[in-house]
N, C-alpha and C positions, 0 to 999 in steps of 0.2 A: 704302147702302154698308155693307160690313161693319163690326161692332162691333169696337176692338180690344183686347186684353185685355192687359194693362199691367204690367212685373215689378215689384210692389209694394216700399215699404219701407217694412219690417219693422220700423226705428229710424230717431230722426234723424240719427243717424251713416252709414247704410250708403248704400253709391256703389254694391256689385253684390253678386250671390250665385248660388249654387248651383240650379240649377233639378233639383232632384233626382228628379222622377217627375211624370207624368200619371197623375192617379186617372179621368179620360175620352179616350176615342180621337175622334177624327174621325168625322163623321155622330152622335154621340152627341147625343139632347136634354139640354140644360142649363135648369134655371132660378135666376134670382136665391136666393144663399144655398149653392147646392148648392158642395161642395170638387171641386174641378176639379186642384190640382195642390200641390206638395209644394216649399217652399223652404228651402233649407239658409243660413243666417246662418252666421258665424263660432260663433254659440253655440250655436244651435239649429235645429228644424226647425221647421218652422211650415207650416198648411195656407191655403192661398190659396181664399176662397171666391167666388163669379161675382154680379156687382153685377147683370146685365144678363139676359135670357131669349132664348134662341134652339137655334141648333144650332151644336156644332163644329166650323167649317170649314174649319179649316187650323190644324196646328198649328207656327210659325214655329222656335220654338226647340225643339229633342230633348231628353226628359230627361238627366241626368246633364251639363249643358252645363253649365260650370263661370263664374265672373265674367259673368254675366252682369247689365247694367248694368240700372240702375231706373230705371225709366217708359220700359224700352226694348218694343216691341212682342214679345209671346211667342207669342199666338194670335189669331185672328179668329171672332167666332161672325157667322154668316150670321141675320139679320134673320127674320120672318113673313113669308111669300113672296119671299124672297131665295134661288136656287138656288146652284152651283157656279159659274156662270159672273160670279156677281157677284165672286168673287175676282181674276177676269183683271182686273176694273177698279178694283181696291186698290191702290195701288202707295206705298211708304213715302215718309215724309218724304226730303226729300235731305240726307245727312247734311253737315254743313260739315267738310271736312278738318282736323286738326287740326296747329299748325304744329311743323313738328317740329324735334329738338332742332340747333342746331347752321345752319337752314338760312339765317340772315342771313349768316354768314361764308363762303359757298361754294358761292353762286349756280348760282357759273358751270359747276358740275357736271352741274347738271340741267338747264339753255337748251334742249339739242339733245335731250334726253325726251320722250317722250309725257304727258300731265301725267297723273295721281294720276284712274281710273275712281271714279267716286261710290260710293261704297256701294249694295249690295242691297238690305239690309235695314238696318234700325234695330242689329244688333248681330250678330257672328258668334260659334258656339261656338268653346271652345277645345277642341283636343282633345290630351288627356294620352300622352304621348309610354308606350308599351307598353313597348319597350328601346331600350337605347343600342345605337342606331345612327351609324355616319361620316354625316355630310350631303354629300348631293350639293352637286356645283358646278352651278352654276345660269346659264352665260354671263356675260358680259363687261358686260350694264347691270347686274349686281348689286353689281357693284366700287365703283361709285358710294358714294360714305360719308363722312359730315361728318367736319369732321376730328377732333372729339372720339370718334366710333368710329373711325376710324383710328387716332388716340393707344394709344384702351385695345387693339385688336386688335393692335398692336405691342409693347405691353407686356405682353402675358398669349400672345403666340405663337398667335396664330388670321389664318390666313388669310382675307383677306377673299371671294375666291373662293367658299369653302366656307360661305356666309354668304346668307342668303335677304332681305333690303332688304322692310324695313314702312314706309321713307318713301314720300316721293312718288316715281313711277318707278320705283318700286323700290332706291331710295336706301337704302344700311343707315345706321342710325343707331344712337345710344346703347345703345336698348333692345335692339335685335337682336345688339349683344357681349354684353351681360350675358345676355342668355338661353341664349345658345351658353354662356358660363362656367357657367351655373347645370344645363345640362341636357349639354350634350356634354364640356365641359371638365370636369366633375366627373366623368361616366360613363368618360371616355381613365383619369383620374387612379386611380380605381377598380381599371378593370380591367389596369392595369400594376403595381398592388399583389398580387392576389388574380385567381385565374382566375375564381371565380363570386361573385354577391352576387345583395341583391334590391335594388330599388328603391320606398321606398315614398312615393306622391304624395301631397305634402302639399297638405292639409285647409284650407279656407277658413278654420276654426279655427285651425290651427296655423301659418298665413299670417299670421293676427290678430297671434296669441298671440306667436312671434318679434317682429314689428314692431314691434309697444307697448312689449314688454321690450325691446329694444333702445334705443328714444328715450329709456325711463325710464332706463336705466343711462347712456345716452351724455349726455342732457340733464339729468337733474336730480344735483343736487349731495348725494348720499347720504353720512353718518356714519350709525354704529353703536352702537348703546349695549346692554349687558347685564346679566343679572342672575340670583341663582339665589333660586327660591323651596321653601319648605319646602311640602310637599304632605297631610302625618300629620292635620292637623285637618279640609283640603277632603276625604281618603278617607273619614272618619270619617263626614261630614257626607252625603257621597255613600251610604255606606252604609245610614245611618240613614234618609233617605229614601228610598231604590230598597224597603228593606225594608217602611217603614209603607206606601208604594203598593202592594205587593204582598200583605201583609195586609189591606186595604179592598177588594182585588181578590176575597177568597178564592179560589174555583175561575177568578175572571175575566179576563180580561187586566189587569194593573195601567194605572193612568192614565197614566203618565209612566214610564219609566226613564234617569236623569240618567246622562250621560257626564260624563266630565271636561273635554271639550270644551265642555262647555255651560253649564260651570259657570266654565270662562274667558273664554268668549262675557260671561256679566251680570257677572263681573269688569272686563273692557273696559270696558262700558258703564258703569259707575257711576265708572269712573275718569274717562273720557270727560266725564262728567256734572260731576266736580269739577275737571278740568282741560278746559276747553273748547278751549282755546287748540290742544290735539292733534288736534280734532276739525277739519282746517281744510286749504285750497286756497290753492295760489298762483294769481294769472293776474297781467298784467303792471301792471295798473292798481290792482288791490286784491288782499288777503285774503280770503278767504272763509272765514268761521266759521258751521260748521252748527250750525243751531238743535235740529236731529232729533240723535237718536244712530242712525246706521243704518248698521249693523254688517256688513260684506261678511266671508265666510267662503271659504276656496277649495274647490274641490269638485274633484278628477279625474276625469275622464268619460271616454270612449275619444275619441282623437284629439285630445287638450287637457285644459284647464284650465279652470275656471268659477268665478264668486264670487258666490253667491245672498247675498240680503241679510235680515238680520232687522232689519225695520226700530221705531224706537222700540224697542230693547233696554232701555234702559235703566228703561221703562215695565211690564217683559214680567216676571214671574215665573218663576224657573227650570221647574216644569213645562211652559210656554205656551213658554220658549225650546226646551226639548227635544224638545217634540212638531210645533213649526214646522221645524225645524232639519231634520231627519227626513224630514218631509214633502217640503221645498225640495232637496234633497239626492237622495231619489229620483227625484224628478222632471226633473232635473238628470242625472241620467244616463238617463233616458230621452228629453233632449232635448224634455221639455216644459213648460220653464220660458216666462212671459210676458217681454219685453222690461224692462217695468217692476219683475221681482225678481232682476232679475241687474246692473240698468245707475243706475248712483249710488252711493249708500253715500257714508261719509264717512272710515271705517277701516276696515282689514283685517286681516285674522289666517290663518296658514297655519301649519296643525300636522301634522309630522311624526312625532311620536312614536309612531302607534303603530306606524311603520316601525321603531323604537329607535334613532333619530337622535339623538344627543344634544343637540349644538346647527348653530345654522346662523344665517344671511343672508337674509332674501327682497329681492326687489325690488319698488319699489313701484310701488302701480298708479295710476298717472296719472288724473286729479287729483287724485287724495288724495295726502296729505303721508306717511301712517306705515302701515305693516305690521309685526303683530308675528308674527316666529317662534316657536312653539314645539316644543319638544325633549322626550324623554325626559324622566318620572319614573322615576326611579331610587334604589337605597337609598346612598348616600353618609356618609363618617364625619366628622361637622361638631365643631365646638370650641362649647360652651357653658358660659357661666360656667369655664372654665379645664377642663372637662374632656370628655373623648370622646364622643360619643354617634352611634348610627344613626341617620339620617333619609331618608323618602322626598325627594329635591330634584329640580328642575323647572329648565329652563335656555332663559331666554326672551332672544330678540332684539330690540331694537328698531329697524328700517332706519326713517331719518329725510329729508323734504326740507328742507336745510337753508335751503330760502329765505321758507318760510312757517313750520318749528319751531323753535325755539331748543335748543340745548343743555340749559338751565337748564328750561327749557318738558318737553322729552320724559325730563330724566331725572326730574319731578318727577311724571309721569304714571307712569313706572315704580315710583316708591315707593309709589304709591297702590294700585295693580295689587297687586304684592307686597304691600300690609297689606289687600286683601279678598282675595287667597288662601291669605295665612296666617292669617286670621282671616275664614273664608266664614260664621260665624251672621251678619255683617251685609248678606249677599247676600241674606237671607231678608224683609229687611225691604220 
C-alpha cells in the first residue's frame, strides 16, 4: 500500500497550517532526508523533509492550501514496485463528523435529510475568497440553521437563503454566520463606503497574532506603570565601546556594534536577575517563576510580529547580546527561525523608539506576566538639584499581569531597570 505523508507539527501548539509549496511533482524519486515541501506556521516557514524512500504518487493537498490540519494525510509515495494503480486501492481513513454547534436543540430540523456524506479525504483546502462577491442562494435545504445561527443571522441582517450550511445536510450553523460577517458582510460594508478598496488575506500569522492579543487583553487583568529614564551616561558608554571595537578592528569589521536596544535587553535581565518575582507565569494552580532569564524581544517581519528570544541574558555580555540579537532578528525576517528561539521566554520587551514614539502600552504575551515598552530618547529639560538642565530621557512602560505581579513587585523591578540605565558601567560587569 501507499506510504502516506503526514502534515507535520511544527510546535506542540500547532492544530494546522499553511502548506505553502511542493519543492517535488508527482512521478518524482524521493529519498529519506530529501525536502519534499514547504510549511508555513503562524511564525515561520519551515521545510518538511521525507522519512520514507519511494516515488511521489499522488499529491493530496495543493500548495498554498491554507489550515491545513496535522497528521492530516497531504501525499502518498508509491512503495518499490508499487505502480499507479496501487493508489485506486488507498482510500482515507473515514472521518467522524463532527457534532455541530447548536444540533441537541433542533433535531427535528434535520429527521427528513439525507445525513452528512463522509469525507473524501482526511482534510479539504480552503480556498481564499479573490473578491467580494453577493452569494448565491443555494435552495431551500440550506435554510436549515440551529437556532444559535438563526439568532445571529437575525441580528446582523443576513439572510439565511443566501448562506451555504457546513452542518450536517447541509444545516447552517454558527460558523457559516460568522464567516458570511467576516468575508461578505465586511466586503457589502466596505463597498457602500468607498467605490474601490483591496482586500488583503490574512496570514496564518496574523490569524495567530489577532487571537492571542485579543485573549491577552480580554483575559488577563493588565495595569500600567511608568517611568523616565536619563540616557547621557548609557550613550556615553555606548559610544566608548562601538569606538574601542572599532579600533581593534583596524581595517576590519569591528566584533560587536552595541545598540541601545541591546543595551536595554542586559538592563532587563539583571533586573530580572535581582527581581525574580517579574520573571514569572500565572496558571490556575501555581506561579511559575523562571529559573532562566530568557528574554523575548519583538521583531516585525512582513505579515506580523515575532519575539525571538535571547536566552540566559542575563549570563550573556553585552557584545554576545548584540551579536545574537542580530543574528535572531534576521533570521526572523527571513522566516528562518527554529520553533525553540522564538516560543518560551520569560519577559518581553517591545521598543519603538526608533519609529520616535515617545511613549506607549504593549500587551502582553501570554504566559509571561510583563512586557516592557520602550519609547523615544529624546533631549528633555529636567529639574536637578533646584536647577534646569538638558538631558537625553527615555520613556519606558511597564504592562503588568496583575494576577502573578504585584504592584509593589513590578514597580520595584522598574527602579532597578532605571538604576542599570542610569548607571550602565555595572552592565559591564
Amino acid at each position: 500500500m501507499p506510504i502516506e505523508i503526514l502534515m507535520p507539527a511544527l510546535s506542540p501548539t500547532m492544530t494546522d497550517g499553511t502548506l505553502a509549496s511542493w519543492l517535488k511533482k508527482e512521478g518524482d524519486t524521493i529519498s529519506a532526508g530529501d525536502v519534499i515541501a514547504e510549511i508555513e506556521t503562524d511564525k515561520a516557514t519551515m521545510e518538511v523533509e521525507a522519512v520514507d524512500e519511494g516515488i511521489l504518487g499522488k499529491i493530496i493537498v495543493p500548495e498554498k492550501s491554507v489550515n491545513v490540519a496535522v497528521n492530516s494525510v497531504i501525499a502518498l509515495i508509491l512503495e518499490e514496485g508499487e505502480d499507479k494503480k496501487a493508489l485506486d486501492k488507498w482510500k482515507p481513513a473515514k472521518a467522524e463528523t463532527p457534532k455541530q454547534e447548536g444540533e441537541e436543540e433542533d433535531k427535528s430540523d434535520i429527521t427528513s435529510e439525507p445525513s452528512a456524506a463522509p469525507a473524501t479525504a482526511p482534510m479539504v483546502a480552503a480556498q481564499a475568497s479573490k473578491a467580494p462577491t453577493p452569494p448565491k442562494a443555494i435552495g431551500k435545504a440550506a435554510r436549515k440553521a440551529s437556532p444559535v445561527a438563526k439568532r445571529m443571522a437575525e441580528e446582523n441582517g443576513i439572510a439565511l437563503e443566501n448562506l451555504k450550511g457546513t452542518g450536517p445536510a447541509g444545516r447552517i450553523v454558527k460558523e457559516d454566520v460568522e464567516q458570511a460577517l467576516l468575508s461578505g458582510g465586511i466586503s457589502r460594508n466596505i463597498a457602500r463606503d468607498i467605490s474601490e478598496f483591496t482586500l488583503l488575506e490574512n496570514s496564518s500569522m496574523r490569524k495567530t497574532v489577532a487571537k492571542r492579543l485579543t485573549e491577552s487583553k480580554q483575559q488577563l487583568p493588565h495595569f500600567y506603570l511608568s517611568v523616565d529614564c536619563e540616557l547621557d551616561k548609557l550613550l556615553d558608554l555606548r559610544k566608548q565601546l562601538n569606538t574601542k571595537a572599532a579600533k581593534e578592528a583596524g581595517e576590519g569589521k569591528p566584533a560587536y556594534r552595541l545598540s541601545v536596544n541591546d543595551i536595554i535587553i542586559k538592563a532587563v535581565a539583571n533586573a530580572l536577575k535581582a527581581v525574580p518575582e517579574a520573571n514569572a507565569s500565572w496558571y490556575d494552580d501555581a506561579i511559575v517563576l523562571y529559573t532562566n532569564v530568557d528574554v523575548s524581544v519583538a521583531v516585525a517581519i512582513e505579515g506580523g510580529l515575532i519575539t525571538p528570544i535571547v536566552k540566559n541574558a542575563d549570563q550573556k555580555s553585552l557584545p554576545q547580546i548584540s551579536n545574537e540579537m542580530k543574528s535572531l532578528a534576521a533570521r526572523a525576517r527571513e522566516g528562518a527561525l527554529q520553533p525553540e528561539e522564538y516560543q518560551g521566554g520569560g519577559f518581553s520587551i517591545s521598543n519603538l523608539g526608533m519609529f520616535g514614539i515617545k511613549s506607549f502600552s504593549a500587551i502582553i504575551n501570554p504566559p509571561q506576566s510583563c512586557i516592557l515598552a520602550v519609547g523615544a530618547g529624546e533631549e528633555r529639560v529636567i529639574v536637578r538639584d533646584g536647577q534646569m538642565e538638558v538631558a537625553n530621557v527615555m520613556t519606558v512602560t511597564l504592562s503588568v499581569d496583575h494576577r502573578a505581579v504585584d504592584g509593589a513587585v513590578g514597580a520595584t523591578f522598574l527602579k532597578v531597570f532605571k538604576e542599570n540605565i542610569e548607571s550602565p558601567a555595572g552592565l559591564l560587569l
